[in-house]
PyMOL Python script that loads the backbone (N, CA, C, O; Angstrom):
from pymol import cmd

cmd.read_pdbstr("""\
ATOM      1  N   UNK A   1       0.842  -1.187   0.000  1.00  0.00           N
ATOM      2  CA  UNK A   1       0.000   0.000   0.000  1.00  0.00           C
ATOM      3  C   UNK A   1       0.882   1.244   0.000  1.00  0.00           C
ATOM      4  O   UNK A   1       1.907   1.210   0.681  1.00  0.00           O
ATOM      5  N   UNK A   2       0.561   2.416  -0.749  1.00  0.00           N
ATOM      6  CA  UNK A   2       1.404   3.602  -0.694  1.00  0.00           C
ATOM      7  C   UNK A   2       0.709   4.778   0.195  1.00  0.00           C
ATOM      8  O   UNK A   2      -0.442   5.194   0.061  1.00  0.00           O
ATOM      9  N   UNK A   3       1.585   5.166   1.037  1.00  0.00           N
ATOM     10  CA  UNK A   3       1.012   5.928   2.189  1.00  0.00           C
ATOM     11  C   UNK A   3       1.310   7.719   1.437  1.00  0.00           C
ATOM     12  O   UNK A   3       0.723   8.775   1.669  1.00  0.00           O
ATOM     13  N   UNK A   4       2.057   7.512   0.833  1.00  0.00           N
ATOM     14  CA  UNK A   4       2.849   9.274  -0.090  1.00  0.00           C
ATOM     15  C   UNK A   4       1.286  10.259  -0.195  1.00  0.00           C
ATOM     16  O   UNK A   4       1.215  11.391   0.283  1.00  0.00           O
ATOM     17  N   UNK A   5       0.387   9.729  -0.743  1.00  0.00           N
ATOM     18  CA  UNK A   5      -0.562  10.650  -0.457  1.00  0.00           C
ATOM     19  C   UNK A   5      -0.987  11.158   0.490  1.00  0.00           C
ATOM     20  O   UNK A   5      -1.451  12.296   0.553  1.00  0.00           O
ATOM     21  N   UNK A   6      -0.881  10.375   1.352  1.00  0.00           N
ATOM     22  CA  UNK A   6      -1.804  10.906   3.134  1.00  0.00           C
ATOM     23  C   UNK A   6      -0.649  11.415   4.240  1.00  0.00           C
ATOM     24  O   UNK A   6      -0.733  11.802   5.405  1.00  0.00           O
ATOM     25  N   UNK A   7       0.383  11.242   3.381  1.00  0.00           N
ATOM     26  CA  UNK A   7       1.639  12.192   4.143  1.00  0.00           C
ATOM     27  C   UNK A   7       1.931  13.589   3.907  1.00  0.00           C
ATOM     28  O   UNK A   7       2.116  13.943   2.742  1.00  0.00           O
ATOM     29  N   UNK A   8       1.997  14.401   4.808  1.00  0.00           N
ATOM     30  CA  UNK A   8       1.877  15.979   4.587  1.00  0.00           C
ATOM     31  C   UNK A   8       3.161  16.379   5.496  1.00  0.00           C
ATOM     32  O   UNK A   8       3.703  15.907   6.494  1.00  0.00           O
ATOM     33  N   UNK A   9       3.343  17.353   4.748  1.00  0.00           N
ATOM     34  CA  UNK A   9       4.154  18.344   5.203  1.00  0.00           C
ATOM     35  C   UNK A   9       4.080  18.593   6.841  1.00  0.00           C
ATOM     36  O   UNK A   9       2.923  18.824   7.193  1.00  0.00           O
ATOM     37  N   UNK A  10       5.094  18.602   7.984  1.00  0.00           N
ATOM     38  CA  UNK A  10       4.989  18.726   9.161  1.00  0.00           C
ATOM     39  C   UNK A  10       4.248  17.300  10.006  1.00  0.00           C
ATOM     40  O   UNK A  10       3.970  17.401  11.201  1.00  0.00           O
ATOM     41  N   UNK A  11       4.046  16.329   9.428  1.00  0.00           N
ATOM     42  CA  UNK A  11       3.747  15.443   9.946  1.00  0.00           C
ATOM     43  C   UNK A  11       4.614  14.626  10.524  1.00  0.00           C
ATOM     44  O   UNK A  11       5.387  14.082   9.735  1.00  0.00           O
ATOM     45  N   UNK A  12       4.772  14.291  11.947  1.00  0.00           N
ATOM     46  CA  UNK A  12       5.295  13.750  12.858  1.00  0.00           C
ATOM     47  C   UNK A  12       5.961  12.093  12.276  1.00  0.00           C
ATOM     48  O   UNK A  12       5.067  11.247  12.247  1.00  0.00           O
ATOM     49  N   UNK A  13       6.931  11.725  11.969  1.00  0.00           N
ATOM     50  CA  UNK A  13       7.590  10.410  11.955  1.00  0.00           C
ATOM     51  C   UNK A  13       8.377   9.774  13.499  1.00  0.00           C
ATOM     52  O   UNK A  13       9.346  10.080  14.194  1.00  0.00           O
ATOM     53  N   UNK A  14       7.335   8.771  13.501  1.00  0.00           N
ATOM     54  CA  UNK A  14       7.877   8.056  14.657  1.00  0.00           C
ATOM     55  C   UNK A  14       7.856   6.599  14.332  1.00  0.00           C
ATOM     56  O   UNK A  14       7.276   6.110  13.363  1.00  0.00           O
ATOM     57  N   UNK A  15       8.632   5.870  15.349  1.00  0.00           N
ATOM     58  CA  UNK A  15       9.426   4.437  15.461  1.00  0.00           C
ATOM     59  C   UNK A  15       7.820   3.748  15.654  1.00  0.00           C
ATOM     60  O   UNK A  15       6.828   4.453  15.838  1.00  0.00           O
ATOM     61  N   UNK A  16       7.792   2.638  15.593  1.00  0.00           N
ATOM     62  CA  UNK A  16       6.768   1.460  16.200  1.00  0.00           C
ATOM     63  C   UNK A  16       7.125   1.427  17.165  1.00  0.00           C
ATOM     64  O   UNK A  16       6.436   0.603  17.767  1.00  0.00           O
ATOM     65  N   UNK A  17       7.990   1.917  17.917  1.00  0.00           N
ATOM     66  CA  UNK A  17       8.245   2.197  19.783  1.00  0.00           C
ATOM     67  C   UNK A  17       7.459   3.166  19.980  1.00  0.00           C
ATOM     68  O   UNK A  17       6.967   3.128  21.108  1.00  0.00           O
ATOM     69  N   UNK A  18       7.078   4.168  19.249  1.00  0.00           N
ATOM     70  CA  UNK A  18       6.268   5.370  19.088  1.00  0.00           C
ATOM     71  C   UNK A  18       7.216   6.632  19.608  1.00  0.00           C
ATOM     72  O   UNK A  18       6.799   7.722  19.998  1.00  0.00           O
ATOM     73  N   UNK A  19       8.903   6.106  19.493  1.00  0.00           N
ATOM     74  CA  UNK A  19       9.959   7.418  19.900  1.00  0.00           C
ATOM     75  C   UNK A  19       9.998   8.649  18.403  1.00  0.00           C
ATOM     76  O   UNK A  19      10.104   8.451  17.193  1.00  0.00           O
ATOM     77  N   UNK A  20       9.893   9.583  19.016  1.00  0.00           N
ATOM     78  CA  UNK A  20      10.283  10.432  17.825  1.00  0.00           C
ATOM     79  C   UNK A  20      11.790  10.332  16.972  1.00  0.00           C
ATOM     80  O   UNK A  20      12.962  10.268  17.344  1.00  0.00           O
ATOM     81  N   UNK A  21      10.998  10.358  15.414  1.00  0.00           N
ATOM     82  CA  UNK A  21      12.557  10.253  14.197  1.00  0.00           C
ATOM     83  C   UNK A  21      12.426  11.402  14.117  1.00  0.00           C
ATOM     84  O   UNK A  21      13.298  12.098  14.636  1.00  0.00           O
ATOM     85  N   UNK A  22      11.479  11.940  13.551  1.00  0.00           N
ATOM     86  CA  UNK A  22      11.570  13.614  12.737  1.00  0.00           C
ATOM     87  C   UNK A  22      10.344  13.989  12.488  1.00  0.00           C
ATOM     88  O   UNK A  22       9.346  13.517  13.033  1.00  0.00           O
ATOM     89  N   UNK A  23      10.369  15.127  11.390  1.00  0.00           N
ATOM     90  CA  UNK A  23       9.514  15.651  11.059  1.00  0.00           C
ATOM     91  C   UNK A  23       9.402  15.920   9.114  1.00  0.00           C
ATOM     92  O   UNK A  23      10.251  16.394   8.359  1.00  0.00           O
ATOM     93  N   UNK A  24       8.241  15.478   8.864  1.00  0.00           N
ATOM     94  CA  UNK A  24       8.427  15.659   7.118  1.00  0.00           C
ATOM     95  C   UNK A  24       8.137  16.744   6.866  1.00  0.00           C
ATOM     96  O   UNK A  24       7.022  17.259   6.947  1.00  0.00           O
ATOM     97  N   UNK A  25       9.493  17.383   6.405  1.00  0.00           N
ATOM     98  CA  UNK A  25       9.668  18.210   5.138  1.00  0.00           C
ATOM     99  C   UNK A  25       8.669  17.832   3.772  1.00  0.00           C
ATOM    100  O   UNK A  25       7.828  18.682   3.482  1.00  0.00           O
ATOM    101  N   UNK A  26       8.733  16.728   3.029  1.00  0.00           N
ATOM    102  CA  UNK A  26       8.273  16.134   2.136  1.00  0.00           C
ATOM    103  C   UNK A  26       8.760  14.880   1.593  1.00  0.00           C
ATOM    104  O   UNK A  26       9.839  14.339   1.836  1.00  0.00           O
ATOM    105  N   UNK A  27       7.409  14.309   0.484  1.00  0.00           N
ATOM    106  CA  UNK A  27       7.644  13.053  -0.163  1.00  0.00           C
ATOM    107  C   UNK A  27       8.611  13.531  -1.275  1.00  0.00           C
ATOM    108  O   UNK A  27       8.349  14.503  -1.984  1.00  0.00           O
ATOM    109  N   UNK A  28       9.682  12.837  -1.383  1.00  0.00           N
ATOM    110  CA  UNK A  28      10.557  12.835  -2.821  1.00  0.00           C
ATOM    111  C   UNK A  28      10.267  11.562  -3.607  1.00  0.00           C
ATOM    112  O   UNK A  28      11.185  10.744  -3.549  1.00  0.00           O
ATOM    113  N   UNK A  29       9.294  11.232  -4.269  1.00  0.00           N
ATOM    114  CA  UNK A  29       9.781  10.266  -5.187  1.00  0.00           C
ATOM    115  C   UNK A  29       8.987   9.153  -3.842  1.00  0.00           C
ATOM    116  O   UNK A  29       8.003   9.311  -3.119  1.00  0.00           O
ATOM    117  N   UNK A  30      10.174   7.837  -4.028  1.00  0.00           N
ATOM    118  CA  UNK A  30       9.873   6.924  -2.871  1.00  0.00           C
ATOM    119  C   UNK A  30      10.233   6.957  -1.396  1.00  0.00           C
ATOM    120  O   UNK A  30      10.250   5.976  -0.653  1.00  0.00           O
ATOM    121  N   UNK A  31      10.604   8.590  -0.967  1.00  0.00           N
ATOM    122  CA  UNK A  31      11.051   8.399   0.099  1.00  0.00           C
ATOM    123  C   UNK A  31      10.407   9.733   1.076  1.00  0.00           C
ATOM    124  O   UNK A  31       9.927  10.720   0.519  1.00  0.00           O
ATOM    125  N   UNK A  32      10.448   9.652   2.087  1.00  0.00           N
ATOM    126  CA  UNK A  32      10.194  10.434   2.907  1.00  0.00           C
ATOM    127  C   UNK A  32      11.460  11.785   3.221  1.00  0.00           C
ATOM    128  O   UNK A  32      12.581  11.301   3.378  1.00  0.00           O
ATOM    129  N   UNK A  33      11.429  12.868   3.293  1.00  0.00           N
ATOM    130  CA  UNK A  33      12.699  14.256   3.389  1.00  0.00           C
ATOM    131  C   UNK A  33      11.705  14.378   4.685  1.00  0.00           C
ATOM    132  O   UNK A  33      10.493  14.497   4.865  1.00  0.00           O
ATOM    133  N   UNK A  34      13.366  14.245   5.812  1.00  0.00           N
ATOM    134  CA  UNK A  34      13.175  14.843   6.967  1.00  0.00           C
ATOM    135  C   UNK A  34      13.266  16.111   6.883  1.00  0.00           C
ATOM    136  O   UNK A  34      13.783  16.546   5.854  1.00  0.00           O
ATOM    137  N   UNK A  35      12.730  17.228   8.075  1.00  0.00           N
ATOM    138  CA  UNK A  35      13.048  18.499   8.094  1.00  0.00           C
ATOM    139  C   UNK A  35      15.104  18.377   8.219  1.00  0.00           C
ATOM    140  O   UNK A  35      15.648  17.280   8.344  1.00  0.00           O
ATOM    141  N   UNK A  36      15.747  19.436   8.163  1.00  0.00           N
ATOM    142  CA  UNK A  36      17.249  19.624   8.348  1.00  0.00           C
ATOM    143  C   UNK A  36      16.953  19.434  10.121  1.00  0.00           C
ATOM    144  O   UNK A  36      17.667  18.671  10.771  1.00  0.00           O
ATOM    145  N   UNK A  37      15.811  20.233  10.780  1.00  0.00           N
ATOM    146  CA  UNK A  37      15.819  20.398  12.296  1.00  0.00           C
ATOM    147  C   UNK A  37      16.339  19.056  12.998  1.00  0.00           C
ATOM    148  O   UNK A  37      17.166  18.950  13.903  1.00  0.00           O
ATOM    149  N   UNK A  38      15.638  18.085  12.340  1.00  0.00           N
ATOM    150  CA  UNK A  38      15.472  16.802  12.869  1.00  0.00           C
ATOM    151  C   UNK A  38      16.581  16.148  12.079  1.00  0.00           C
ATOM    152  O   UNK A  38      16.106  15.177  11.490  1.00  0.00           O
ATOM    153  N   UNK A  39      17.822  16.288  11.841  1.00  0.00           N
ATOM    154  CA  UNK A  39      18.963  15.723  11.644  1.00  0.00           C
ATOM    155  C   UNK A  39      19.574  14.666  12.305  1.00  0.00           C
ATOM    156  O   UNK A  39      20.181  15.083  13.292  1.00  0.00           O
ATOM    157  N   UNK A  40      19.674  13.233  12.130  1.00  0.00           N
ATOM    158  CA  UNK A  40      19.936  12.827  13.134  1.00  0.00           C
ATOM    159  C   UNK A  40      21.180  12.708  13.749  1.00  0.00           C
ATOM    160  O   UNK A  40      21.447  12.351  14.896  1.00  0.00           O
ATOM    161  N   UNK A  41      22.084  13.142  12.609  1.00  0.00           N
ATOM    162  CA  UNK A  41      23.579  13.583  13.407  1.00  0.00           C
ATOM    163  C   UNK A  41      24.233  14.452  14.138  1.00  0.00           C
ATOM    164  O   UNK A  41      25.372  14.530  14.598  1.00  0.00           O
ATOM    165  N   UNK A  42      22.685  15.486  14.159  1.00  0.00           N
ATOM    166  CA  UNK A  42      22.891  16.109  14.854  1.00  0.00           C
ATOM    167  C   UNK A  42      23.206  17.816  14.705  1.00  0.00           C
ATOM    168  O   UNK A  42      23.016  18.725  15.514  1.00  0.00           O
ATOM    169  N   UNK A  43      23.883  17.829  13.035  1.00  0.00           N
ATOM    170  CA  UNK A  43      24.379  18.909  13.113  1.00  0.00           C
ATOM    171  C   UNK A  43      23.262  19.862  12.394  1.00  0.00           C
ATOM    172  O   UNK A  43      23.604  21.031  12.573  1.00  0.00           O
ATOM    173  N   UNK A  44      22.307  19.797  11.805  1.00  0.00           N
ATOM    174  CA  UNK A  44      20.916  20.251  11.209  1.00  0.00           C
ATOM    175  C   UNK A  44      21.663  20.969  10.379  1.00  0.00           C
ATOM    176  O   UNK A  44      21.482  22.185  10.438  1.00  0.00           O
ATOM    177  N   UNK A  45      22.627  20.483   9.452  1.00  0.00           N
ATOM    178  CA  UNK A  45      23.186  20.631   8.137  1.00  0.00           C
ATOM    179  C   UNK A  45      22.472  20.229   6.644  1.00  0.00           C
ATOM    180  O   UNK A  45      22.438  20.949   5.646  1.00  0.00           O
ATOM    181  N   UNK A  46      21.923  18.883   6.794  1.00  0.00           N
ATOM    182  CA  UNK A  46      21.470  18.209   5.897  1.00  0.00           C
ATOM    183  C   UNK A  46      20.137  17.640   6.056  1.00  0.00           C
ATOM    184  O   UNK A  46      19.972  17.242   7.209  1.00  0.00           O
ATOM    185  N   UNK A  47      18.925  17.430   5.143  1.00  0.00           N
ATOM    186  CA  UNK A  47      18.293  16.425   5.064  1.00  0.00           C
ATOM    187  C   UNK A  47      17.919  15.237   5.159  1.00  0.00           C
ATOM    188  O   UNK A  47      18.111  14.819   4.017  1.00  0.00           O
ATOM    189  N   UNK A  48      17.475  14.327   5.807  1.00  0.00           N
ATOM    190  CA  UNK A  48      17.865  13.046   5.838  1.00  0.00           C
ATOM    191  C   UNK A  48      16.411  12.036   4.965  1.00  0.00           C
ATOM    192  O   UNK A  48      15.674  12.897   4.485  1.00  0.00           O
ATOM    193  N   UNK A  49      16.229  11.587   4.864  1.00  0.00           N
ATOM    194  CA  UNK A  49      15.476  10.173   4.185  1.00  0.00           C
ATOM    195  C   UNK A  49      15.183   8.847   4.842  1.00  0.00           C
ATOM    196  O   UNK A  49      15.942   8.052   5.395  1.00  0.00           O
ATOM    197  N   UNK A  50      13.446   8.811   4.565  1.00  0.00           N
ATOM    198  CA  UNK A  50      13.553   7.581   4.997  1.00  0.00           C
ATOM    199  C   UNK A  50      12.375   6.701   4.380  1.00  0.00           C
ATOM    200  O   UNK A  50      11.225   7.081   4.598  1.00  0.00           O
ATOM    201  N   UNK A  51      12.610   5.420   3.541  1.00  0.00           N
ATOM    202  CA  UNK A  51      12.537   5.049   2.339  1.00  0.00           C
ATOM    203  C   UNK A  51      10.840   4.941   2.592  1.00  0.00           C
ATOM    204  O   UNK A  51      10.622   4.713   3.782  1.00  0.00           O
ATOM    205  N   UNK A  52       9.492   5.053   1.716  1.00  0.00           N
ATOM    206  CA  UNK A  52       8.167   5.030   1.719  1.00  0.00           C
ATOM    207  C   UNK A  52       8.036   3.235   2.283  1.00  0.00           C
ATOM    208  O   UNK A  52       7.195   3.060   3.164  1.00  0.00           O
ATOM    209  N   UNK A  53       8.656   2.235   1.908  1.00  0.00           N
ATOM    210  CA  UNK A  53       8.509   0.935   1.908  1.00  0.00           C
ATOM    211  C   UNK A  53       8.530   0.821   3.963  1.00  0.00           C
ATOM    212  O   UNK A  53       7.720   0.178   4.632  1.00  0.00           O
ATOM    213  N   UNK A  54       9.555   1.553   4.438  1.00  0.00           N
ATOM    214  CA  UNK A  54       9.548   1.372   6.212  1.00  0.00           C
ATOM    215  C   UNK A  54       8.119   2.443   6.676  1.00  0.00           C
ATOM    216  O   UNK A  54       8.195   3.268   7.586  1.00  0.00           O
ATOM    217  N   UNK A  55       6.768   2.189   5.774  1.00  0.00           N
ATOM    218  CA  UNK A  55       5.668   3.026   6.739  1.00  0.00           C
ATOM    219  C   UNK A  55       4.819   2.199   6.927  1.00  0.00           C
ATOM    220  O   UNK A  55       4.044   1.896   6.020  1.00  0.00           O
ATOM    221  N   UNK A  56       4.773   1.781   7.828  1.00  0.00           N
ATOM    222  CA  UNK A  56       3.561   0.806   8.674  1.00  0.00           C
ATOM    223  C   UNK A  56       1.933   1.767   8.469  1.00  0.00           C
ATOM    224  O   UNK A  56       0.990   1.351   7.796  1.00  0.00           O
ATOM    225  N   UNK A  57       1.950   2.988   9.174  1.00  0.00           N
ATOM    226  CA  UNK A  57       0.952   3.806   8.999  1.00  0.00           C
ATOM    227  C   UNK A  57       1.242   4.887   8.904  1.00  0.00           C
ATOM    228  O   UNK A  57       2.366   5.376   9.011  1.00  0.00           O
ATOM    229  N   UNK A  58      -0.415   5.736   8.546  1.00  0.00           N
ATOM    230  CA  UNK A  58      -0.433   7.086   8.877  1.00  0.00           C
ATOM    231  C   UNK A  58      -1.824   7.606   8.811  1.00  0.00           C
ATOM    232  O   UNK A  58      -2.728   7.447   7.991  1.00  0.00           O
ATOM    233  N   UNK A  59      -1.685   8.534  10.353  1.00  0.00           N
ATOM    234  CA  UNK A  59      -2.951   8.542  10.687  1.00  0.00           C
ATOM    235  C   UNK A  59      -2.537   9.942  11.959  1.00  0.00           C
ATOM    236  O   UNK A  59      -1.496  10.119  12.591  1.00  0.00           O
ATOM    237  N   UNK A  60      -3.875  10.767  11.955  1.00  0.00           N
ATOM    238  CA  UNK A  60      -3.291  11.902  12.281  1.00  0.00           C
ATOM    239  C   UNK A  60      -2.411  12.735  12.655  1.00  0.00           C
ATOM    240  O   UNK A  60      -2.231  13.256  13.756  1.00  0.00           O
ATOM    241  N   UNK A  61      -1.818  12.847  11.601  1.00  0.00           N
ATOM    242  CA  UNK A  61      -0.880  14.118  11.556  1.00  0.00           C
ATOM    243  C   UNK A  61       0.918  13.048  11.740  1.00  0.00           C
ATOM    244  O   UNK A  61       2.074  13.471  11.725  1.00  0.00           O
ATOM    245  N   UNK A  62       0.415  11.717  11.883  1.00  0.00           N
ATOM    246  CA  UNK A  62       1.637  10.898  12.375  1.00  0.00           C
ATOM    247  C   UNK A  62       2.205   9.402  11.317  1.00  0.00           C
ATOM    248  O   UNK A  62       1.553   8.417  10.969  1.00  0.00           O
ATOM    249  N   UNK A  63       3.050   9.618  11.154  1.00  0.00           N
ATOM    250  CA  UNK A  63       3.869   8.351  10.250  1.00  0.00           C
ATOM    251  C   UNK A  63       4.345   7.388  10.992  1.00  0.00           C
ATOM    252  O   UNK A  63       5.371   7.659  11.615  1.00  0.00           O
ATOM    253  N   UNK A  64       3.927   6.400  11.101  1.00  0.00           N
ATOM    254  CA  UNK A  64       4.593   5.310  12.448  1.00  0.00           C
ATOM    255  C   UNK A  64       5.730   4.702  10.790  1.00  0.00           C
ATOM    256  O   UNK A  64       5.662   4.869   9.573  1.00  0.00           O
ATOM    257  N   UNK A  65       6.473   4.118  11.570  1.00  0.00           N
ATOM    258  CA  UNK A  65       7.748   3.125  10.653  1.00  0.00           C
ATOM    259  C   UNK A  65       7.465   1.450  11.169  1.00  0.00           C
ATOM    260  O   UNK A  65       6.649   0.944  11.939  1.00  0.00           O
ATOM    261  N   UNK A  66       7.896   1.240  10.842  1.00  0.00           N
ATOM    262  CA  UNK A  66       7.914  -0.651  10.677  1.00  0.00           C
ATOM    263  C   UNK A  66       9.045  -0.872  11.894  1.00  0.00           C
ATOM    264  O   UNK A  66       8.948  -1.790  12.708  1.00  0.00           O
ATOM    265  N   UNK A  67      10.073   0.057  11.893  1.00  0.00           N
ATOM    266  CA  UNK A  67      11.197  -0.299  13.239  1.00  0.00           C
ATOM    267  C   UNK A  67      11.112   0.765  14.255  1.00  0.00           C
ATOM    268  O   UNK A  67      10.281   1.662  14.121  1.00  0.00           O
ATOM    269  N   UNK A  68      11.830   0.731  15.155  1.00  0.00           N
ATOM    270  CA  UNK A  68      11.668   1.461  16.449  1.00  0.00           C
ATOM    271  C   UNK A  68      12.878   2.619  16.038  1.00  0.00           C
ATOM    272  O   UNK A  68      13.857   2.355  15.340  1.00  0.00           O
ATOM    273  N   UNK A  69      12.559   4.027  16.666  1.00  0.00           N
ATOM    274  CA  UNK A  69      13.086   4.969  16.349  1.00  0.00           C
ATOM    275  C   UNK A  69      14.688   5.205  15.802  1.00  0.00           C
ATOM    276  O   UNK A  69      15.040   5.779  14.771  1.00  0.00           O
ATOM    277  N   UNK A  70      15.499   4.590  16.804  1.00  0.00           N
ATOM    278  CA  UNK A  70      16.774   4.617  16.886  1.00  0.00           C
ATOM    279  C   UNK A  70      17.085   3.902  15.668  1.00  0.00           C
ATOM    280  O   UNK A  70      17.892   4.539  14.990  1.00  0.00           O
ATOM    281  N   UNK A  71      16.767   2.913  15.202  1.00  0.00           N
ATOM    282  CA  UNK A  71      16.895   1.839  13.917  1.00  0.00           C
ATOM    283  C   UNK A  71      16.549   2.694  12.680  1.00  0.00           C
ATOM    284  O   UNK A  71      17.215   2.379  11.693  1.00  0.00           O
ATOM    285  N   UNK A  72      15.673   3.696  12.493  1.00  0.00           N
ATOM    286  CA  UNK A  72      15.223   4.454  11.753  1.00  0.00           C
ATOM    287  C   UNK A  72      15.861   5.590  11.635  1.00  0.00           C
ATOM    288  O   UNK A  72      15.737   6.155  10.549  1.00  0.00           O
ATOM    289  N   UNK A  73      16.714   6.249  12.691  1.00  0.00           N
ATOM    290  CA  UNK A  73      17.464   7.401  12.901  1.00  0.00           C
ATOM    291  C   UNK A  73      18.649   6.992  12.426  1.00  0.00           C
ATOM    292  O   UNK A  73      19.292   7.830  11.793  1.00  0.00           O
ATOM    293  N   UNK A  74      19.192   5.721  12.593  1.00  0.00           N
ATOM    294  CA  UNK A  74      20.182   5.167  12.008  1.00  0.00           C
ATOM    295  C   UNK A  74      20.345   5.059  10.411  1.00  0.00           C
ATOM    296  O   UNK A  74      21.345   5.415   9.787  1.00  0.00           O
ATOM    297  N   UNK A  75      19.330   4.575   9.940  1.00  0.00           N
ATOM    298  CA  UNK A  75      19.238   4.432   9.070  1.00  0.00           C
ATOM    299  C   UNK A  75      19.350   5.632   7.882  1.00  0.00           C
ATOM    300  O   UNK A  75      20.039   5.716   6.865  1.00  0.00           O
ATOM    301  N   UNK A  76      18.320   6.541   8.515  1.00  0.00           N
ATOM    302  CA  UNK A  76      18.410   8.216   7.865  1.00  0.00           C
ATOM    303  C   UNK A  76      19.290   8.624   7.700  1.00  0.00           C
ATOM    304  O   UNK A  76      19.548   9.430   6.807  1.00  0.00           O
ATOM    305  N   UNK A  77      19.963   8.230   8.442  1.00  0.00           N
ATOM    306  CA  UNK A  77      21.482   9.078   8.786  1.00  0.00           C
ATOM    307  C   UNK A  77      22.666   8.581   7.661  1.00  0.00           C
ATOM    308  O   UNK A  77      23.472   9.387   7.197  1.00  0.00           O
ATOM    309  N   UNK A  78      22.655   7.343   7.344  1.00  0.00           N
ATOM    310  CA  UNK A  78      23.093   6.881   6.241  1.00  0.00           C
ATOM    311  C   UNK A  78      22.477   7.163   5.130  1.00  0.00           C
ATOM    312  O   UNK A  78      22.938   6.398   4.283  1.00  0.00           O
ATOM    313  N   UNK A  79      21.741   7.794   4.696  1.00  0.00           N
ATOM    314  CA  UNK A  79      21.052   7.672   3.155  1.00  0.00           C
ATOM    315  C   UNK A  79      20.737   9.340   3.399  1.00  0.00           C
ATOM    316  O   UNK A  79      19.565   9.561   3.701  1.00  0.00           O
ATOM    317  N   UNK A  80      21.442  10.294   3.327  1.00  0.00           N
ATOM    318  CA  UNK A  80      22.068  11.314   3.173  1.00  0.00           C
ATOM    319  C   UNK A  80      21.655  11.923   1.723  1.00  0.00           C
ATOM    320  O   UNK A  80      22.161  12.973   1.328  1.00  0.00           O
TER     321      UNK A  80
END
""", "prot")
cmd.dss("prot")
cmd.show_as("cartoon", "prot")
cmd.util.cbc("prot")
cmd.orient("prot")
């Protein structure tokens, strides 16, 4: 199922732990653009990504992921 439509701008991305990843900037294509705020390296230099295939749901105002936050922050953080 593709969630890219019912994902909006400023909508909350969180883990299936329900810890906060970020916040969407926007859909690119197949992937989710974190805000720069929500960087997970920290330095709110760059954008980060996180692929449409890791969205379990979305449902007010919130993007749950398939893994728990930290696994997802990890992940963002690599795909730069």
């Amino acid at each position: 199922m593709s969630f890219s439509t019912k994902i909006a701008e400023d909508d909350e991305v969180i883990g299936s732990d329900g810890g906060h990843v970020g916040t969407v900037d926007k859909v690119e294509g197949n992937r989710i653009k974190l805000t720069k705020a929500d960087d997970p390296d920290g330095s709110g230099a760059h954008h980060h990504f996180i692929p449409l295939s890791n969205v379990a749901s979305v449902e007010n105002g919130k993007v749950k992921l398939t893994m728990p936050a930290e696994q997802a922050k990890t992940m963002a953080a690599a795909t730069i």
